[in-house]
Structures are given as C-alpha cells and as structure tokens.
C-alpha positions as a printed Julia matrix, in Angstrom:
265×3 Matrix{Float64}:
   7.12   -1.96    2.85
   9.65    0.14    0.23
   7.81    3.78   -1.23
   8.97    5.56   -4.31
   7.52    8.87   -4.59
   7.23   11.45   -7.36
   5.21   14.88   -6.26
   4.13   17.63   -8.51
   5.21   21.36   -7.11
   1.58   22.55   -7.09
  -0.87   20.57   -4.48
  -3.63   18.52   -5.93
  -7.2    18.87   -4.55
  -8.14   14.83   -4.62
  -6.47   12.04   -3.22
  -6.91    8.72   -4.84
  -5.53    5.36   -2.97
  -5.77    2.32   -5.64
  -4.8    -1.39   -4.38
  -3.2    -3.51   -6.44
  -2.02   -0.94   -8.75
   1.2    -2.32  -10.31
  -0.86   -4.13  -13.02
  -4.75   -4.48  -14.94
  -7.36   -2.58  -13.68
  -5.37   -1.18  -10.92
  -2.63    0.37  -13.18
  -5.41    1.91  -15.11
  -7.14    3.36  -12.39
  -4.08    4.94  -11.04
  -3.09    6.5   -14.48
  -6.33    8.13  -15.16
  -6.84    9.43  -11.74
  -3.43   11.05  -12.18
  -4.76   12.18  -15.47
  -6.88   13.96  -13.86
  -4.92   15.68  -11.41
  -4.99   13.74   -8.58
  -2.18   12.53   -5.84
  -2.38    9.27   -6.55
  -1.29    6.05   -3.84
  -0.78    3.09   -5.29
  -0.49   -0.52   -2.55
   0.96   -3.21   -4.6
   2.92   -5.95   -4.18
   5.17   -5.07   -7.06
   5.7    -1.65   -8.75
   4.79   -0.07  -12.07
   7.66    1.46  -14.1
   5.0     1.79  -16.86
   3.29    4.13  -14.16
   6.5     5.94  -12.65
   7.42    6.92  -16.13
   4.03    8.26  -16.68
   3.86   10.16  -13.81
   7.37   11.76  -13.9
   7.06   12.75  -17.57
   4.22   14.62  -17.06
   5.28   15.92  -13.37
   2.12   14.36  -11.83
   1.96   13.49   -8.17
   2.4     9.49   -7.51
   3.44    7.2    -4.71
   4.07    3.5    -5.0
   4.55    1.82   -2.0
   5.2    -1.81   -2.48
   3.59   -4.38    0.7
   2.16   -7.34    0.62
  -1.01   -7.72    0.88
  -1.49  -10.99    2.28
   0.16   -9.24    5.6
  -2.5    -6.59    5.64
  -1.68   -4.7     9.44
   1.88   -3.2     8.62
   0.31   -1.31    5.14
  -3.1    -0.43    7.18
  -1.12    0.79   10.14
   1.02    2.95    7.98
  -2.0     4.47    5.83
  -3.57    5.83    8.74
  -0.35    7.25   10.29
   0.69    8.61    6.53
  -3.24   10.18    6.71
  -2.46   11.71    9.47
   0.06   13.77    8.4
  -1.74   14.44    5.21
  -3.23   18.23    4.98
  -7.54   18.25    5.57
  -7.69   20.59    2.08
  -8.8    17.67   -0.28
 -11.89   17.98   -2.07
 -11.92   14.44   -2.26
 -10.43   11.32   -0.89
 -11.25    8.38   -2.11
  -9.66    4.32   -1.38
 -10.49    2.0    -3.93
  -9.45   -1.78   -2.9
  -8.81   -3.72   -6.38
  -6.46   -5.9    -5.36
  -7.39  -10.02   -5.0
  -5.6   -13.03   -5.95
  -7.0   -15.8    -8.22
  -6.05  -19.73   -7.16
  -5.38  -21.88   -9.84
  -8.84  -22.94  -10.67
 -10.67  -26.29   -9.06
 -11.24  -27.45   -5.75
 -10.18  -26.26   -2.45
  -8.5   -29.58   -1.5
  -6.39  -29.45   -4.1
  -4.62  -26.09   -3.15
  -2.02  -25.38   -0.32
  -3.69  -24.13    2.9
  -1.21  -21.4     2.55
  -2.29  -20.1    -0.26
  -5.95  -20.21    0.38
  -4.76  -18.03    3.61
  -2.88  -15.73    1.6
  -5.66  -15.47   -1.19
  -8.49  -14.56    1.67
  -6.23  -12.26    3.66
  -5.33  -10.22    0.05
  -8.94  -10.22   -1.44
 -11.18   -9.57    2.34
  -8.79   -9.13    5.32
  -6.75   -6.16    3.09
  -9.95   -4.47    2.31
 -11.85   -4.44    5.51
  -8.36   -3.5     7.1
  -7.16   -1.1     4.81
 -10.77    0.64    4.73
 -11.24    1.15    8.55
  -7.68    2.87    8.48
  -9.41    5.28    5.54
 -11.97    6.4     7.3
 -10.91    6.28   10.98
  -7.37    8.85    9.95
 -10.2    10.82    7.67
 -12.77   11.14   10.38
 -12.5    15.06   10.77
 -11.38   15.69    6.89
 -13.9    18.4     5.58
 -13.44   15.84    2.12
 -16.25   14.02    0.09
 -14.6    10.73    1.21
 -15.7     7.71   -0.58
 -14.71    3.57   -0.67
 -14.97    1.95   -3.85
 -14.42   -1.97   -3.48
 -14.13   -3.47   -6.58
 -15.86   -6.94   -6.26
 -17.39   -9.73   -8.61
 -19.99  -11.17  -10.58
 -18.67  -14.25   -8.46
 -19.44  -12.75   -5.27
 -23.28  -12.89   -6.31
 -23.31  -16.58   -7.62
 -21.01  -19.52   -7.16
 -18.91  -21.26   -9.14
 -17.07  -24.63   -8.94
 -13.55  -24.34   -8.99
 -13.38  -20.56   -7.64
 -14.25  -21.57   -3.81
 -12.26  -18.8    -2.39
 -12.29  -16.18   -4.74
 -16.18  -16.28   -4.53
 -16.16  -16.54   -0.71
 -13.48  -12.71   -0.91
 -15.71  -10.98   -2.82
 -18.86  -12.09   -1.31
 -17.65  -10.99    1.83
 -16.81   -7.92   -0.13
 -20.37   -7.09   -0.69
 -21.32   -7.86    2.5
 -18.59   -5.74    4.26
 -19.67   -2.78    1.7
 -23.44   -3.68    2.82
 -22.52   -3.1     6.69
 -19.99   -0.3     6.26
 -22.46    1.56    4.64
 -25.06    1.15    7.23
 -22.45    2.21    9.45
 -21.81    5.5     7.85
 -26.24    6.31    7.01
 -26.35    5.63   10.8
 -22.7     8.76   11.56
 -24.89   11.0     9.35
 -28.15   10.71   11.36
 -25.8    12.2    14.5
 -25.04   14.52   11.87
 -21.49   12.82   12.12
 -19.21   13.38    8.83
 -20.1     9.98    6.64
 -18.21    8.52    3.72
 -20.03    6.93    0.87
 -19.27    2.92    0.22
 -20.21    0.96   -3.13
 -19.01   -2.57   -3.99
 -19.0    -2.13   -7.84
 -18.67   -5.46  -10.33
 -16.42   -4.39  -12.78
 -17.62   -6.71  -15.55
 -15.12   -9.22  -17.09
 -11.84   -7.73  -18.37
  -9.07   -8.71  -20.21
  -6.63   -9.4   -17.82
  -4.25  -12.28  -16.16
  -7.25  -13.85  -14.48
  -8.68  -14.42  -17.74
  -5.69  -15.84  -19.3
  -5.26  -18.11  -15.7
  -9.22  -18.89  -16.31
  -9.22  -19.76  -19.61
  -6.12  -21.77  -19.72
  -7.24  -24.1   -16.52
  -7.67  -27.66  -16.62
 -11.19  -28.33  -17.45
 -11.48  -31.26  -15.17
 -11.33  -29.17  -12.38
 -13.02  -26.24  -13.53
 -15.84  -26.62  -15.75
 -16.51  -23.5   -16.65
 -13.33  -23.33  -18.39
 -14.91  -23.17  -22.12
 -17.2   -20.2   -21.54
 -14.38  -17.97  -20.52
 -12.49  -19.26  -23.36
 -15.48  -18.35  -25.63
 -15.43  -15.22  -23.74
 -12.11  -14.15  -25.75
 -12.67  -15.73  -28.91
 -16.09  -13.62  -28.88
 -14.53  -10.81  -28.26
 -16.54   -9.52  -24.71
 -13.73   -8.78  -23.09
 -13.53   -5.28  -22.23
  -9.67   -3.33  -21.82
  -8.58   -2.41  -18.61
  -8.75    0.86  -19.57
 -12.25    1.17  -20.82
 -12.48   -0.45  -17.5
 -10.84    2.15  -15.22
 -12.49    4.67  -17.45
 -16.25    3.29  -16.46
 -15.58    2.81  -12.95
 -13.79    6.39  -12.52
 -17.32    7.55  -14.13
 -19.04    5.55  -12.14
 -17.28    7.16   -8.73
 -18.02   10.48   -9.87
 -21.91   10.62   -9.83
 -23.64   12.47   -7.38
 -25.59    9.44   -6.74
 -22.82    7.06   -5.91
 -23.53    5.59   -1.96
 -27.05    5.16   -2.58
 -27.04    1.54   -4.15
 -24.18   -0.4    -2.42
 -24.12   -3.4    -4.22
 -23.51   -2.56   -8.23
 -22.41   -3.28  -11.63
 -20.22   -0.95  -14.01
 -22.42   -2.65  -16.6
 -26.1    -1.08  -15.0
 -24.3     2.14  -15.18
C-alpha cells in the first residue's frame, strides 16, 4: 500500500473514508466531502491527480492511499491501526465502501476463476472487512459513526450475464441487513452503535455503463436497454450522484431503513 497525504493546518470535525475513490462516483464523493470540510480517505487501487490538485489548491485535508482491493486484510489491518491513532474529537466518521469491479458481461464459465475471485473479494470481502475495522478502532469514539455501502439495483433482482456482480452486492444488502441488527442490538446495552444503510445509487454515467453497453449481446441480453439507457438520456452524472447520496447520509433518519434507493429519497 503507497499514501500521499495533503492536510489542512486547522483540524476538521468529520472524517469521511470513500473506497474506490480514484474515479466515478467515488472521486465525486471524495471531492464534495472535502468541499465540505471534511478529512477525507480515499482506498483505491489507483490515485486521483484530478483530486490531489483539488485538494492542495484549496488547502483541504486528503489522503490517498493506493491498495488493492482484491487483497482486502493488509488495507483493513492498516485502517484500524491508522484509527487508532486518529484523535476521538470528530463529530462524525463515516466509511462509505463504493468500490466493486464489473466482469466483462455473460456467463460465469466464460471468465477466469481468477477474476471472479478478485471481483468477489473487491465488491463483498473489502466491504465486510474494511467495515468491521471501522467500527471495531471507533468503538469508544464519542462520533455519530455511520457505514454507507453503496450497492445495486442488481443486488435486488438478477440478471443474466452479471452472475457475480449481482451475487457482491446482494451480499451487500444482506451484510448491511445483519450489521445493522448488530448495532440496534449494542444500543439496547446502551453500547455506542453506528448507523448502516446499503443505498442503490441509481444508474450513472460511468465505465460500467460504457463496459455494459458496449458488451456482446450474445452473452448479455440486456445489452440494448442500457444502450437505450444513454441514448435516452437517464443517465445521471457522478456528481449529481455523490451530491444525492451525501444528502442522503446526512438525514437524521438515515439507519432506520437499511436497504434503500437514492431514487426514494
């Protein structure tokens, strides 16, 4: 794992850890939670200069620190021992797990077993991981903590040709379901709890769509509707995106419905 780090002289009062923030939705989300004055953590793969730029121009507080996902224990280990050292002062501290990984489109036979692996360990291992670091280094933190997994349409109904991308998110929702439980049942001790939503984001104009759009029909049949998605324009930006989930995790009532969609906002 490599870090680049840019920190702003006065100290923030949220903390905001985004997956999968060197690109899409993830990028956006990291921008406009530094917008608004938080530290901002962003787990990627890759790195953002878009987003180093941004945040060194305007002297905001962001840390990159590039990992690979598909190898989720080194990056969970080294959240909670980096949470650790963190100060207990935040108002807020919030993960949000965006990252997944889209197969090409079609069949599970007819991808490596490698990358199915990789795929499931990025989009469900990552997030189950990466939360129960959150919220076992935050345990004592006076903070309004809160996990915002961003899942999928996909992980409420099936679809041929996205086998394991349905089966990440799915177990998303699920995960969300339980770790919520787990946290009504903490504040019944009168235990600190965290709040946990798996939010749909509703379909945005990003990579996936282009991979989705662009696949060979024979294999996945569903590849005209997301065309027709495009040409109809119902595609929403990234950042209208990040902008509607970032509302989204700042209502009072977020935690009481797990399971959600952006779009019933």
């Amino acid at each position: 794992m490599t870090s680049s780090e840019a920190t702003s002289p006065s100290h923030p009062r949220s903390l905001t850890i985004v997956t999968g923030s060197s690109r899409g939705l993830g990028e956006a989300l990291a921008r406009q939670s530094l917008e608004a004055g938080h530290l901002v953590v962003g787990i990627a793969r890759g790195r953002s200069d878009a987003l180093e730029r941004f945040a060194h121009e305007r002297d905001l507080p962001l840390q990159q620190w590039q990992a690979d996902l598909a190898n989720p224990l080194p990056i969970s280990r080294h959240l909670a021992d980096w949470l650790r050292t963190q100060p207990r002062e935040w108002a807020t501290a919030t993960l949000i797990n965006n990252a997944g990984v889209v197969t090409a489109p079609g069949p599970i036979d007819g991808e490596s077993l490698e990358t199915l692996s990789a795929a499931l360990r990025v989009g469900l291992e990552a997030t189950l991981l990466l939360a129960a670091a959150f919220l076992d280094a935050t345990r004592d933190w006076p903070a309004d903590r809160k996990v915002l997994n961003i899942s999928s349409g996909l992980g409420r109904r099936a679809m041929a040709g996205s086998a394991v991308y349905c089966a990440a998110k799915a177990g998303m929702d699920n995960l969300s379901r339980a770790m919520a439980l787990d946290e009504e049942h903490k504040a019944g001790k009168g235990e600190p709890a965290a709040r946990v939503v798996s939010l749909a984001p509703g379909i945005i104009d990003t990579d996936m769509q282009v991979q989705l759009r662009g696949a060979d029909a024979s294999r996945f049949p569903d590849r005209d509707r997301f065309a027709a998605f495009k040409a109809e324009g119902l595609l929403a930006t990234a950042e209208d995106t990040a902008a509607r989930v970032l509302k989204f995790l700042a209502r009072n009532d977020f935690g009481q419905q797990v399971l959600a969609d952006v779009r019933d906002a």
